[in-house]
KEZA-139522 format. One record per residue (C-alpha): residue in three letters; x, y, z. Coordinates in Angstrom, 1 decimal, decimal comma. Layout:
BEGIN
type->ALA; u->X; v->Y; w->Z
...
This chain:
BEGIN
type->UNK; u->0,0; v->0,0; w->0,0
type->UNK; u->1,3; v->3,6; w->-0,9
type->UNK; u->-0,4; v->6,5; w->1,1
type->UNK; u->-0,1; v->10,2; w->-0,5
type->UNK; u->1,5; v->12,0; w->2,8
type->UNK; u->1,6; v->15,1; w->1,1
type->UNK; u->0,4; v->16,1; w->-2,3
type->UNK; u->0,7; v->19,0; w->-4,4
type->UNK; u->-1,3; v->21,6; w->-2,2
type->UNK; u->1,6; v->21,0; w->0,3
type->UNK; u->-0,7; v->19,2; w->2,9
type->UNK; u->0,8; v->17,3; w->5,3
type->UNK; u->-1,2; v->14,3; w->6,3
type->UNK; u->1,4; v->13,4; w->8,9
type->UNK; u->2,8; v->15,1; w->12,0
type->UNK; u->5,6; v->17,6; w->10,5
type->UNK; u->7,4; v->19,2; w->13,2
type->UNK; u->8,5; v->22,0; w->10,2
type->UNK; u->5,0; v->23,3; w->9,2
type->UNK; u->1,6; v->24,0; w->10,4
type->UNK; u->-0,2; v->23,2; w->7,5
type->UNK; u->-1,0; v->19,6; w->8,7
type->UNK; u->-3,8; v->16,6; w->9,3
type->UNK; u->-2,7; v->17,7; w->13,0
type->UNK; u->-3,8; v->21,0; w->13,3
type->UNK; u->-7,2; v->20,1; w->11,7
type->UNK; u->-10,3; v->18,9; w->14,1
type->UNK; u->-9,3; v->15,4; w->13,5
type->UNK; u->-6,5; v->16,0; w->15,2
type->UNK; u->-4,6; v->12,5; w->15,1
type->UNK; u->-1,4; v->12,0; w->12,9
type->UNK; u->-3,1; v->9,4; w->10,4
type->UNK; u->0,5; v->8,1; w->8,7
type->UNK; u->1,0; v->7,2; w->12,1
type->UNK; u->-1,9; v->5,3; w->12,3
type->UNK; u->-2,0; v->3,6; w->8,8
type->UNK; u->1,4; v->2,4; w->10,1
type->UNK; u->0,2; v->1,3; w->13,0
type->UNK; u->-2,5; v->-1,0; w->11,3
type->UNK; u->0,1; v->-1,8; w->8,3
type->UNK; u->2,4; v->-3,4; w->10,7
type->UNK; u->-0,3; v->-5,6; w->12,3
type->UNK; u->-1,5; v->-7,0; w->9,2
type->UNK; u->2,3; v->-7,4; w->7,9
type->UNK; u->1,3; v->-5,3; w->4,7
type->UNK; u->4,2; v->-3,5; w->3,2
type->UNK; u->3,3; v->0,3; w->3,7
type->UNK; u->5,0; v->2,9; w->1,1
type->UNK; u->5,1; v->6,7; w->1,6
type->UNK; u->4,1; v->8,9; w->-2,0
type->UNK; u->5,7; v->12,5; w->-1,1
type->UNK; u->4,9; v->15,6; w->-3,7
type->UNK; u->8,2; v->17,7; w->-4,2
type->UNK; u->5,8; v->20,3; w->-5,5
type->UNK; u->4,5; v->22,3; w->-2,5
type->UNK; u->2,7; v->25,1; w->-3,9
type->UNK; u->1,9; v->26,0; w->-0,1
type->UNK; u->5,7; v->27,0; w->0,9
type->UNK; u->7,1; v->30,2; w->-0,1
type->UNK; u->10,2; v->28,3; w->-0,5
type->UNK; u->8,7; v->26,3; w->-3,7
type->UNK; u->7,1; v->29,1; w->-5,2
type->UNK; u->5,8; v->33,4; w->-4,5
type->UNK; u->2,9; v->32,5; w->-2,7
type->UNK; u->1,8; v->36,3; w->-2,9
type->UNK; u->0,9; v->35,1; w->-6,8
type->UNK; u->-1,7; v->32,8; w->-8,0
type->UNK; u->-1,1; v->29,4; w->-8,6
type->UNK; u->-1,6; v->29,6; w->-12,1
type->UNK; u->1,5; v->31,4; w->-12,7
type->UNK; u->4,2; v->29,9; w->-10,8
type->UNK; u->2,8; v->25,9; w->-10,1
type->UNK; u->6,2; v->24,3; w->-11,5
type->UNK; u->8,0; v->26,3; w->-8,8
type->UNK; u->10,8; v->28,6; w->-9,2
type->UNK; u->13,9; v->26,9; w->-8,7
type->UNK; u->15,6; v->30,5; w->-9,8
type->UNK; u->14,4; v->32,0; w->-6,7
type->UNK; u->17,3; v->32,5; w->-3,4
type->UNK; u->14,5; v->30,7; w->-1,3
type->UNK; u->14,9; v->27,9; w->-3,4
type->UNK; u->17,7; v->25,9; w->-1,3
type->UNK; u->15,8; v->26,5; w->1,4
type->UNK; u->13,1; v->24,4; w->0,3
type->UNK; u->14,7; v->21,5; w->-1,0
type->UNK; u->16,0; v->21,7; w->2,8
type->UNK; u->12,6; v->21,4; w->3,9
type->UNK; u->11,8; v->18,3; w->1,8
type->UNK; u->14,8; v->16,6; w->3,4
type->UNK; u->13,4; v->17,6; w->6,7
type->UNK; u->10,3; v->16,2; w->6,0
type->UNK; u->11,6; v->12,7; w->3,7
type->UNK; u->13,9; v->12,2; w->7,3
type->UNK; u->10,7; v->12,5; w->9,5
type->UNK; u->9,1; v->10,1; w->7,4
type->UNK; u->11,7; v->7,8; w->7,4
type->UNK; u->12,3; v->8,1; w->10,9
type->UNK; u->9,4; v->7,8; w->12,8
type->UNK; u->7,1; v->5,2; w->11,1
type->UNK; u->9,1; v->2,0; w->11,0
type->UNK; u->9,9; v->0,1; w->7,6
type->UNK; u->9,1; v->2,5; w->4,1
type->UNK; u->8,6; v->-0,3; w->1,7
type->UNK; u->9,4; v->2,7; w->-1,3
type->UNK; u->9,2; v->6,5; w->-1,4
type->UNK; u->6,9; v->7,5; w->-4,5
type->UNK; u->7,6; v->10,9; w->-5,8
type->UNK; u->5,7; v->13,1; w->-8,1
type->UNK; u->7,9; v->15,7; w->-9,5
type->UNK; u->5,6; v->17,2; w->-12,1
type->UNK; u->7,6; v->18,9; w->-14,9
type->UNK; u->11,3; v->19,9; w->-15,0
type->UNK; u->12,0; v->17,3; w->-12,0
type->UNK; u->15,8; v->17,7; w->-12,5
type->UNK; u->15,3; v->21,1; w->-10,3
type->UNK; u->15,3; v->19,3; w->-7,5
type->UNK; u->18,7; v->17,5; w->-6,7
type->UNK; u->17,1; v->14,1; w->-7,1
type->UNK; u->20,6; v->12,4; w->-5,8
type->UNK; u->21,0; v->14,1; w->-3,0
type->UNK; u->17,7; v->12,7; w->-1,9
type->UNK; u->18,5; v->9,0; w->-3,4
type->UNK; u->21,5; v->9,1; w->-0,7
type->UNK; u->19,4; v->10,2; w->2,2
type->UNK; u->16,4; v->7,5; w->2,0
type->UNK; u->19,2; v->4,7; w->0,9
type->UNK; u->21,5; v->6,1; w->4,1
type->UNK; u->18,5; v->6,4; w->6,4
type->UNK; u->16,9; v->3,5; w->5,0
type->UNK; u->18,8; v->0,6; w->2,6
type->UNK; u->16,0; v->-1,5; w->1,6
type->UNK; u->13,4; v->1,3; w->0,5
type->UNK; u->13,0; v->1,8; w->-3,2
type->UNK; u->13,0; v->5,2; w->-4,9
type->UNK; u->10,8; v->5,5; w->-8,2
type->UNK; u->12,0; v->7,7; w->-11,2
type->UNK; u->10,0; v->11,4; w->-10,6
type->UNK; u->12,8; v->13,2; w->-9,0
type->UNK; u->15,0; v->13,5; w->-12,0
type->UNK; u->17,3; v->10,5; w->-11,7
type->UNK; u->16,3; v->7,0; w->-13,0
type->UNK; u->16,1; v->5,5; w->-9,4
type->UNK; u->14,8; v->2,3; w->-9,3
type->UNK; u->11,7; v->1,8; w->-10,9
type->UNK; u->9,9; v->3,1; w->-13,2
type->UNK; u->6,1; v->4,6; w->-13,2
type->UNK; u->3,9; v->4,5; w->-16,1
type->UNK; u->0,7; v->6,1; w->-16,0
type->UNK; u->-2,4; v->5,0; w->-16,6
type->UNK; u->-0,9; v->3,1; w->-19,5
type->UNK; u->0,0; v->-0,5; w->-19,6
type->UNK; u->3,7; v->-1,1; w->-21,9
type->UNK; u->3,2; v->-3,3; w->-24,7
type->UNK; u->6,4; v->-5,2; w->-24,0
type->UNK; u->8,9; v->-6,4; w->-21,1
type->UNK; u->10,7; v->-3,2; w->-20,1
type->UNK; u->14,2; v->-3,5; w->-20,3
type->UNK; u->17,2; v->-1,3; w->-18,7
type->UNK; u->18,2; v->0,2; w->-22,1
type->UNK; u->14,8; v->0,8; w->-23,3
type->UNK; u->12,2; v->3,5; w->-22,3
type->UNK; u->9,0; v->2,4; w->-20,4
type->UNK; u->7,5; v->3,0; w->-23,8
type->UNK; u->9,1; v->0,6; w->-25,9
type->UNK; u->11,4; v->2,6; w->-27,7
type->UNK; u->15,1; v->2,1; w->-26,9
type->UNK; u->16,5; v->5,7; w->-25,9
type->UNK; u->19,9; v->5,6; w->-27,9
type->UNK; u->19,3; v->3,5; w->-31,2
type->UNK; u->15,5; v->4,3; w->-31,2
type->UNK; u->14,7; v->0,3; w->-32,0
type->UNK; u->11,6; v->-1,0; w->-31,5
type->UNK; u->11,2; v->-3,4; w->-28,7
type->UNK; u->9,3; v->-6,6; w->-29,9
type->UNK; u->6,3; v->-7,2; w->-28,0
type->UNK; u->6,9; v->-11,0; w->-27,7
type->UNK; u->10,2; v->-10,8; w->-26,4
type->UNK; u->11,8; v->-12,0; w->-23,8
type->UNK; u->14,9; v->-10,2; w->-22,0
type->UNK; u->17,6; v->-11,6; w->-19,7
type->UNK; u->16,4; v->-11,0; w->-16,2
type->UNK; u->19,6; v->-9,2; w->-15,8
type->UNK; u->18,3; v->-6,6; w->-18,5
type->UNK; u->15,2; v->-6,6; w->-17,0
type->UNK; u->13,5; v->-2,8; w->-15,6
type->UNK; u->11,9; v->-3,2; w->-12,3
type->UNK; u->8,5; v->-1,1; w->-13,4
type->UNK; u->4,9; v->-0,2; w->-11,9
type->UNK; u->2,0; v->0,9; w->-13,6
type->UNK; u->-0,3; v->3,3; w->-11,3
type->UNK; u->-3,6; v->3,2; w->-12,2
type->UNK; u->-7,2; v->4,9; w->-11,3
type->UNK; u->-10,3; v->3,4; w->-11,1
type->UNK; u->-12,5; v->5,6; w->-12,8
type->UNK; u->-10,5; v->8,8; w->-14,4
type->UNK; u->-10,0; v->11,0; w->-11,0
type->UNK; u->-6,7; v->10,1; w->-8,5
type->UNK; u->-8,7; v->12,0; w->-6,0
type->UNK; u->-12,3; v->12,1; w->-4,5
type->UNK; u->-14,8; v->12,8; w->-7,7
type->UNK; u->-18,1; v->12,7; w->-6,8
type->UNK; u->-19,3; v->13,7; w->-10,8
type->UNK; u->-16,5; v->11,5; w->-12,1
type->UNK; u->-18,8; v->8,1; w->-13,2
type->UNK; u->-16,4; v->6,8; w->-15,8
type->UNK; u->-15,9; v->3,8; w->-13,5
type->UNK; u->-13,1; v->0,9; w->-15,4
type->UNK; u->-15,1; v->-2,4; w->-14,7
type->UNK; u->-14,2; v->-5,4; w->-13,0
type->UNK; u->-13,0; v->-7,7; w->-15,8
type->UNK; u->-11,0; v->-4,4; w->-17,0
type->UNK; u->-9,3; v->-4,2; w->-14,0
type->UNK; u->-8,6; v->-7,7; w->-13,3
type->UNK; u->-7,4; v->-8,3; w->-17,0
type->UNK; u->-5,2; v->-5,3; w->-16,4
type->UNK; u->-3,2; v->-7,0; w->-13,3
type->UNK; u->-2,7; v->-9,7; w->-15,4
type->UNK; u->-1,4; v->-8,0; w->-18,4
type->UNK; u->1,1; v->-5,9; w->-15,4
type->UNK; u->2,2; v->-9,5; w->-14,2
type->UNK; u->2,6; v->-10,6; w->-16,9
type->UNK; u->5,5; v->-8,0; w->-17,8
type->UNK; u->6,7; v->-8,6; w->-14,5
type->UNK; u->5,6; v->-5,2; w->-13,1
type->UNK; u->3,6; v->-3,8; w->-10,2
type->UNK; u->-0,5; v->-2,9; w->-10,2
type->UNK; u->-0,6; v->0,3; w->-8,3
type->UNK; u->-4,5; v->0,6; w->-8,4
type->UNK; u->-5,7; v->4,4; w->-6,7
type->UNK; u->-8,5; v->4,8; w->-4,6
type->UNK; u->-9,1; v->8,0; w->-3,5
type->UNK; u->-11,8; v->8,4; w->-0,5
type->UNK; u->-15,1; v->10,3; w->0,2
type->UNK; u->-14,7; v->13,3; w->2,3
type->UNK; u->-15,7; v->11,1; w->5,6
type->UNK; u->-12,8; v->8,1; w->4,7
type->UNK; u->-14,9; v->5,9; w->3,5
type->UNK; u->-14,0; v->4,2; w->0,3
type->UNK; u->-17,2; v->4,6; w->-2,5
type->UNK; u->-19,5; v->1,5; w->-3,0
type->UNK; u->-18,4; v->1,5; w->-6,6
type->UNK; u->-15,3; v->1,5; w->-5,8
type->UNK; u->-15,4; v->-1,7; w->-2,9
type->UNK; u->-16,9; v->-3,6; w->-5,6
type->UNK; u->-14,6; v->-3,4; w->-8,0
type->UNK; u->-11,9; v->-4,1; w->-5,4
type->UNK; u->-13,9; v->-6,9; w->-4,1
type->UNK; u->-14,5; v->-8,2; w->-7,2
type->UNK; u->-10,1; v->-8,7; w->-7,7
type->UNK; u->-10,2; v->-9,7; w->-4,2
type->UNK; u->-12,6; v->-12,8; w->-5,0
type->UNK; u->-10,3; v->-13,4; w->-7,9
type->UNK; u->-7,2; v->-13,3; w->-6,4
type->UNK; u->-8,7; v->-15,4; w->-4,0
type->UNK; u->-8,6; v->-18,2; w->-6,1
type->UNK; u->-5,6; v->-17,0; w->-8,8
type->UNK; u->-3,4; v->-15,4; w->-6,8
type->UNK; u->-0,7; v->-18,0; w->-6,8
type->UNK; u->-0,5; v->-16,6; w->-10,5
type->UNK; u->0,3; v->-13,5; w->-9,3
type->UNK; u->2,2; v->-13,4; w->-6,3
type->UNK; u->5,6; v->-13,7; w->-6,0
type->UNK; u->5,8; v->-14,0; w->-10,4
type->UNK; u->7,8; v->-12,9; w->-12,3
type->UNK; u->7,3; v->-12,2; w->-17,0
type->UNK; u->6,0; v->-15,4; w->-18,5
type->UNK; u->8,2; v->-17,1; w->-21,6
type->UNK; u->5,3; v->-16,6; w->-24,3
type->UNK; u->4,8; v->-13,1; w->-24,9
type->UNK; u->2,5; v->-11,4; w->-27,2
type->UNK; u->0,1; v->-13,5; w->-28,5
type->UNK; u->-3,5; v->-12,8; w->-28,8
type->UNK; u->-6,2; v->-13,9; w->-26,3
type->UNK; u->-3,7; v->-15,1; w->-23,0
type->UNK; u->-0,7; v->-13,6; w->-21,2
type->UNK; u->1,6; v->-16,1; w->-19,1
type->UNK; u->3,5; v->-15,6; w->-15,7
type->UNK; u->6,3; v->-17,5; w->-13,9
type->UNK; u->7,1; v->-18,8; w->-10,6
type->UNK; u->9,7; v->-21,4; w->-10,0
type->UNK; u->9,0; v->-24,3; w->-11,6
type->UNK; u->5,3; v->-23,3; w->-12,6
type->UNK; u->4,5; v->-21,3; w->-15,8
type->UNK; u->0,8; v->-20,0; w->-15,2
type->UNK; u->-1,6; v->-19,1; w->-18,4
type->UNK; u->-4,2; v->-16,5; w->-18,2
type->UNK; u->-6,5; v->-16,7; w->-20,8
type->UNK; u->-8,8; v->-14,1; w->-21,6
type->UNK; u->-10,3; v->-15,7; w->-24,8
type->UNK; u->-11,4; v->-19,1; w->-24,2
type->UNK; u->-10,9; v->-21,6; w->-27,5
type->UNK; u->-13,3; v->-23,5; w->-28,6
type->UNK; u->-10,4; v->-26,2; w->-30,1
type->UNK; u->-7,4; v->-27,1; w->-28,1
type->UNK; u->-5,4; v->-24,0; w->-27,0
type->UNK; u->-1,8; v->-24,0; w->-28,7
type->UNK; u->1,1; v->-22,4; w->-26,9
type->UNK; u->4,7; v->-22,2; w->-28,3
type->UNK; u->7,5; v->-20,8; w->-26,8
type->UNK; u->7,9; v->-23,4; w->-23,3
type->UNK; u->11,1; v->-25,0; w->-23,3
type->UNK; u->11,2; v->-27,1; w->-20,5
type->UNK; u->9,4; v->-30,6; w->-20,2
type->UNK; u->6,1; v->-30,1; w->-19,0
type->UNK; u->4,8; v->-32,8; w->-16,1
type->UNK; u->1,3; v->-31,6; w->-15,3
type->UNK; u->-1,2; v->-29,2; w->-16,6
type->UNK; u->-4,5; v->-28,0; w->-15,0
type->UNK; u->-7,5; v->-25,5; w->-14,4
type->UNK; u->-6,7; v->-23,4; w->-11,3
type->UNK; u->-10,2; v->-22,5; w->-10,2
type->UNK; u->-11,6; v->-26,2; w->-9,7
type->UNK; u->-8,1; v->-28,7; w->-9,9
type->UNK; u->-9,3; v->-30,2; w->-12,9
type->UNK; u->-6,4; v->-32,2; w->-14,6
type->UNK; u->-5,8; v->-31,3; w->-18,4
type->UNK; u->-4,3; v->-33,3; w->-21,3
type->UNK; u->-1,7; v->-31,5; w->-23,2
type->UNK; u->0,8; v->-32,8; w->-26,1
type->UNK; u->4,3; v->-31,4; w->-26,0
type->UNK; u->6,4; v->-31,6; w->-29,4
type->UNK; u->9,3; v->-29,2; w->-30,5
type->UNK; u->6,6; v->-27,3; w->-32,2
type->UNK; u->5,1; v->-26,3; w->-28,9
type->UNK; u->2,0; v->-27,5; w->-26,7
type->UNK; u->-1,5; v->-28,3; w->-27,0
type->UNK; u->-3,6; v->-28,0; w->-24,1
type->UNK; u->-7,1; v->-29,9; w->-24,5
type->UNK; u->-9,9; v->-27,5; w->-22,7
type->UNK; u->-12,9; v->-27,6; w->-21,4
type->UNK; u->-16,3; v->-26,5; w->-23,4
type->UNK; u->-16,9; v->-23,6; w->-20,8
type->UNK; u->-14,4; v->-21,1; w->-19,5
type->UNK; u->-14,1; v->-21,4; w->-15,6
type->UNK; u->-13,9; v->-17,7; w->-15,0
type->UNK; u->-15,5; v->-14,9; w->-16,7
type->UNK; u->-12,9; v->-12,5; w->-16,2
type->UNK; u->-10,2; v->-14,6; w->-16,8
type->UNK; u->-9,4; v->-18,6; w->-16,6
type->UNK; u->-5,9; v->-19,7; w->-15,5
type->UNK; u->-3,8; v->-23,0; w->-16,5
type->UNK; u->-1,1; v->-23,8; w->-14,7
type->UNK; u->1,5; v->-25,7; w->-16,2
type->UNK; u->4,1; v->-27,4; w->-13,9
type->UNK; u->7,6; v->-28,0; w->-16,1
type->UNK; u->10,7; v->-30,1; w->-15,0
């Protein structure tokens, strides 16, 4: 879980001994990272921290005697300028600090993100804390990257942009390839559930269930993250359209999340209808379009022992040649969102 502790209005929602415009000092009156950290280490749930460096609050960032409209990138030109990135360290330390174990620090940086002395910051969090990971909106790489409400269309690699296009010889990167994992870009796609990251109550564009879920899978898939926003009511609570949805992947994962978890890219890639994860000695396939004649994979090497239907057990024949595998299916799909064979090779 990643919690926005301070967005772009410069809102702190933790406890910041260097400001006063804080969760805090409102009626609620209770530091809520706190909290959330709190509950996050009871239910062992990795908690992560997003931080804004835009703070269009502190006179530091920007002239706060002007409108907003003018001068929202910041104004890095400005003397006050060092003094702010001072306060962000202030603030990154506290966080750091005082709530136990950051799983990853999730920065925003807006446009021109270079103005803010992105390494300097890389060195605190990986002095204060080693084993928390940095994403790439600060102006250095760090070490993941972030699309945005995209999905990429192949297996991000470390000399190839998040896009597909390789930043120095501008080539193409296949969408059925497979890279060395030691090529491989660690990568997350964030993601909203309707088209608002925060509370909307007109916003009704709501992605559905089998959207959603599909879209996990194609993120696995690529071995990336799912970083799926909610952004509460007013009171906390969590819309009703949004629980379902959420419910609605719960129940699947419920049943698929061995497909999921702990998985890495699967070795066919970019073929129509199914996606395919790894894990050990397992190679699981998702597929979206159930065949009404036996479902033909290529692309598995290894021997394959075992196939079958993860939702009910049920044993499946296969034939493996050097021309690849045919799986013999059911009439019916298992799932309607989205049916998963697991394959167990040697």
């Amino acid at each position: 879980m990643v919690f926005t502790t301070k967005h772009h209005d410069g809102f702190c929602m933790f406890d910041s001994a260097y400001t006063n415009h804080k969760i805090t000092n409102t009626p609620y009156g209770k530091d809520i990272v706190a909290e959330l950290a709190a509950a996050a280490k009871h239910s062992n749930m990795p908690l992560g921290f997003y931080y804004s460096p835009p703070d269009l609050y502190h006179p530091g960032f920007r002239d706060t005697s002007k409108l907003a409209s003018v001068n929202w990138e910041g104004q890095p030109d400005r003397p006050e300028w060092p003094l702010y990135l001072d306060y962000m360290q202030l603030q990154l330390t506290e966080l750091l600090t005082r709530y136990g174990p950051a799983a990853l620090i999730w920065f925003d940086g807006l446009n021109n993100q270079k103005k803010y002395d992105g390494q300097r910051f890389l060195n605190l969090i990986h002095k204060l804390q080693p084993r928390t990971l940095v994403n790439d909106r600060i102006g250095v790489p760090g070490d993941f990257q972030t699309p945005e409400q995209f999905i990429p269309n192949a297996i991000p690699t470390r000399n190839v942009d998040i896009t597909g296009i390789d930043r120095t010889v501008e080539k193409q990167l296949k969408p059925n390839a497979v890279p060395l994992p030691e090529d491989f870009q660690l990568w997350e796609t964030c993601m909203t559930i309707n088209d608002t990251w925060a509370y909307n109550k007109n916003d009704h564009n709501y992605k559905s269930s089998e959207f959603l879920i599909r879209s996990l899978v194609e993120v696995a898939s690529r071995g990336g993250n799912f970083l799926l926003n909610v952004g509460p009511q007013p009171d906390g609570v969590i819309q009703p359209e949004f629980q379902q949805r959420l419910r609605a992947i719960g129940d699947w994962l419920a049943i698929n999340g061995d497909s999921i978890y702990g998985t890495t890219y699967g070795p066919v890639q970019g073929m129509k209808g199914l996606r395919t994860t790894a894990k050990d000695s397992t190679v699981f396939v998702h597929v979206f379009d159930w065949p009404t004649a036996p479902l033909e994979l290529g692309g598995i090497d290894p021997k394959i022992l075992s196939a079958h239907l993860i939702a009910n057990g049920q044993p499946l024949k296969f034939r493996q040649t050097d021309a690849g595998v045919q799986i013999d299916l059911p009439p019916q799909a298992p799932d309607a969102n989205v049916s998963v064979i697991a394959l167990r090779t040697l």
